[in-house]
C-alpha positions, 0 to 999 in steps of 0.5 A: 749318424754312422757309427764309427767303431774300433775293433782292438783284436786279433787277425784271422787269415781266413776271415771268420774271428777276429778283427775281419769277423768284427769289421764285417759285423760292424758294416752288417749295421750299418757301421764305420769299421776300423781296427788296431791289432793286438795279434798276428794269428795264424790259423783256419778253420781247422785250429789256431797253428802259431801267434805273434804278437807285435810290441805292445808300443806298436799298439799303442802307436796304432790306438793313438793313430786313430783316436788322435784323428777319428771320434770314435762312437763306440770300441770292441775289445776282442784277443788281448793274450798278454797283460802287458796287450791288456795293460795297454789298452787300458792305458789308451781307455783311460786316455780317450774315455770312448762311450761305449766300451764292449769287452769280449774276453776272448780266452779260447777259441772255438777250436779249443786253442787257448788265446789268452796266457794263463797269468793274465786272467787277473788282468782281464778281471780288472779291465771288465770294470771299463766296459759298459758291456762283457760278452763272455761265453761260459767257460770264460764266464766261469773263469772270471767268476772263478768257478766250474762252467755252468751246465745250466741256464739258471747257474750261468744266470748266477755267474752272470750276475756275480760279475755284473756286481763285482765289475760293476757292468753289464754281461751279455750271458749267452746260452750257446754252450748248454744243451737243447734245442732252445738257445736263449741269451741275456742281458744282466745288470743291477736290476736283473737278467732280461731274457732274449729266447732263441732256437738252437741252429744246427750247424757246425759252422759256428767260427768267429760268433764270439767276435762277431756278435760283440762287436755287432753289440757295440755297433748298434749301441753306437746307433742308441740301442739300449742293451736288451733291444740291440741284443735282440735285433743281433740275435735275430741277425746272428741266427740268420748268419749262421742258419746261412753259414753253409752256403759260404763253403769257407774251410774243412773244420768249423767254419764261419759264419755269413755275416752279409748274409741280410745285405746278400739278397740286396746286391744289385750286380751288373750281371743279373741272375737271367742274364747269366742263364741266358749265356750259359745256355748259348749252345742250346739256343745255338742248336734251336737257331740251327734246327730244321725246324726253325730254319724253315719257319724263318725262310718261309719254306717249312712243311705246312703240316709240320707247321701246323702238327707244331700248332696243335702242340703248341695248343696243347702245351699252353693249356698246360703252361697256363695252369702253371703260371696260374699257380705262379700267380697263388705261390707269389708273394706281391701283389704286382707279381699275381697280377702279371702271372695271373694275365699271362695266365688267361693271355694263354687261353685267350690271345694264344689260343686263338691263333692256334685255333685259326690254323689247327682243329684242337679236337682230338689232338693227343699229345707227343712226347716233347710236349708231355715232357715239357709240361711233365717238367712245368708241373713238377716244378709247380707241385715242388712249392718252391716260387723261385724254382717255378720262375725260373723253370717258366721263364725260358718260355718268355725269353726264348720266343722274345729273343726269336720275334724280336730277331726275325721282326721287319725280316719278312713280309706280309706274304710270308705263310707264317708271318702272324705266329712271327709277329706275335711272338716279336709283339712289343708286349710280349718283350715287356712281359718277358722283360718283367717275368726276367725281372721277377726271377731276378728278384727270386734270386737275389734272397735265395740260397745259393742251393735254391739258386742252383735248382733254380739253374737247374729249373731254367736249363731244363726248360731250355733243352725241352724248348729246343726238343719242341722245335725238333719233335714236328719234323723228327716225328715222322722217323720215328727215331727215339721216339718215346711214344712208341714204346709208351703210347700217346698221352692226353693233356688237359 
């Protein structure tokens, strides 16, 4: 069953509190979202600026709307502001008896701006008695049990239990307003304060977890979760969202919180992660397309020793990018993915090598800038420890010749002076290799950060411009133009 839930609270034009805090959250698990609003507020990350609040008949009318035609499996009740709000909506719970009935008495927000009025505190004592669950953080905590807010764990435990008793219900206690590095929650009832630890996250960016969590609280206890095993599945959710908050770039103040942020790495989009860096690279292969270098590989008019000066490089740069797929294959985390790695690894050695060695003596070879440079990049990556970053810096390899073999594939004939490097490199099994290593980096992508993503890019484009370097250095060598090796001498590989 999908749970169908009800948030009752106030707006958020920004999107990080309130009812679209808790119609995210409430879809994060899986849940049916719907919505009656108690509050038009106008705020950001900044501050709240102003509130109004419709005619409570108009929240009656929306209350009966949706219970007169959808079951409702469970309800958050989030920013009343008013007793005549708070009145209201007990009416309509007393009416419809929902099952589940979660209470956020939210009093202030995380900005400090108050969001309840002051003669309405009684009002929201006595609605506690209609929930199944409160989830008040600890100043509304000390509010509801009259007293100062706790500056200890063992005294919010103390509250926590007070209210639990006097509203007959069960409080989610949550330590996030005491200091240290740990953060622990609990769930307080009857029989006791059922502990959930948790670490600290350092991050300002904490707008809207308040809303966020209770109604992800009543969702998952729309699903059947006993209080204790839903606050520890949220919890775990709520750390994720929050250590992912940043990423979101939403605001200048404290800003929300990712609430997708376990769906994110999932989306399957049109556009892939390669895809995308194959067409921000469209200059770069345009220029590859355009160099000397390639135009005579292709026509068959290219210089000889060009050509084989190109091999010997090319030798010597596969020794190297062998080791590097090799620790592609140790860094990654399936078993399929260090299978592939690891035979385009010893492909390198064994098939790639023999044909280089069919035109090229390998002895002696030193290796020139463009090559060192590339393969100064490919380790760099490597020693980084990062798998995703390793991928995407290996991939222009792959993709890059494919794109070229399979282009140039039935242009020539079996006279052509090159023609076993262009088959090779237009080989059907060479384009599902690189078809798999694109799908890999994919699948990198999609649970990365987007910093991580943006290193990957970083990775990606990098290996692309030193392609093209590679396919310039053979006929730019002999003018020695800018050429690194004279002022830093030669550099042995391998």
């Amino acid at each position: 069953m999908i749970p169908r839930v009800l948030s009752i609270a106030g707006t958020d034009p920004t999107g990080g509190a309130g009812i679209q805090a808790d119609l995210k959250s409430i879809a994060a698990f899986g849940g049916y979202g719907m919505a009656a609003v108690t509050a038009l507020v106008a705020q950001n990350t900044l501050g709240v600026r102003s509130v109004h609040v419709p005619p409570t008949a108009f929240l009656d009318e929306q209350l009966r709307a949706v219970s007169d035609d959808v079951e409702i499996d469970a309800v958050k009740i989030g920013m009343l502001g008013s007793t005549d709000v708070i009145a209201t909506v007990d009416r309509w719970l007393t009416s419809t008896r929902p099952s589940i009935v979660v209470l956020d008495p939210v009093m202030v927000a995380t900005s400090g701006d108050r969001l309840l009025e002051a003669d309405a505190e009684d009002a929201v004592r006595a609605l506690c008695r209609r929930a199944d669950l409160v989830t008040p953080n600890l100043p509304e905590l000390a509010v509801l049990v009259r007293e100062p807010v706790a500056t200890t764990w063992g005294v919010a435990v103390a509250q926590a239990q007070q209210l639990a008793a006097s509203a007959d219900t069960v409080v989610l206690l949550k330590g996030g307003h005491l200091d240290g590095r740990q953060c622990p929650d609990a769930i307080v009832d009857s029989s006791g304060a059922h502990e959930v630890p948790g670490r600290r996250v350092d991050t300002p960016h904490t707008h809207g977890t308040g809303c966020s969590l209770s109604s992800a609280m009543a969702t998952l206890a729309a699903h059947g979760l006993p209080w204790t095993d839903a606050l520890i599945r949220a919890k775990r959710w709520l750390t994720g969202a929050l250590e992912h908050a940043e990423e979101l770039h939403v605001g200048r103040g404290n800003g929300p919180i990712d609430h997708l942020h376990e769906l994110r790495p999932h989306l399957d989009l049109d556009r892939s992660w390669s895809s995308a860096r194959w067409e921000a690279t469209a200059a770069t292969r345009a220029d590859v397309d355009a160099c000397a270098f390639v135009r005579g590989l292709a026509s068959g008019d290219l210089d000889r020793d060009a050509f084989a000066w190109y091999l010997g490089q090319d030798l010597l740069y596969l020794r190297e990018y062998a080791r590097v797929l090799a620790r592609a294959a140790a860094l990654a985390p399936t078993v399929e993915e260090q299978r592939f790695w690891a035979t385009a690894s010893v492909s390198c050695l064994v098939e790639e090598a023999a044909l280089h060695q069919s035109h090229v003596d390998p002895a002696g070879l030193e290796a020139a800038p463009a090559t060192w440079a590339y393969t100064d990049h490919l380790h760099a990556a490597a020693a980084a420890g990062s798998y995703a970053v390793l991928v995407a810096a290996i991939l222009p390899c792959f993709v890059l010749y494919t794109d070229i073999g399979v282009r140039w594939r039935g242009t020539f004939d079996a006279d052509h002076p090159y023609a076993d490097w262009l088959t090779a490199y237009g080989d059907e099994t060479f384009a599902a290799s690189s078809a798999e290593a694109a799908r890999i980096a994919d699948a990198a992508a999609r649970s990365a950060s987007a910093r991580l993503r943006h290193e990957m890019a970083t990775a990606y484009d990098r290996s692309m411009a030193l392609e093209l370097a590679f396919f310039e250095a053979p006929l730019k060598r002999r003018s020695g133009a800018g050429d690194p090796a004279r002022e830093r001498g030669p550099r042995h590989l391998g």
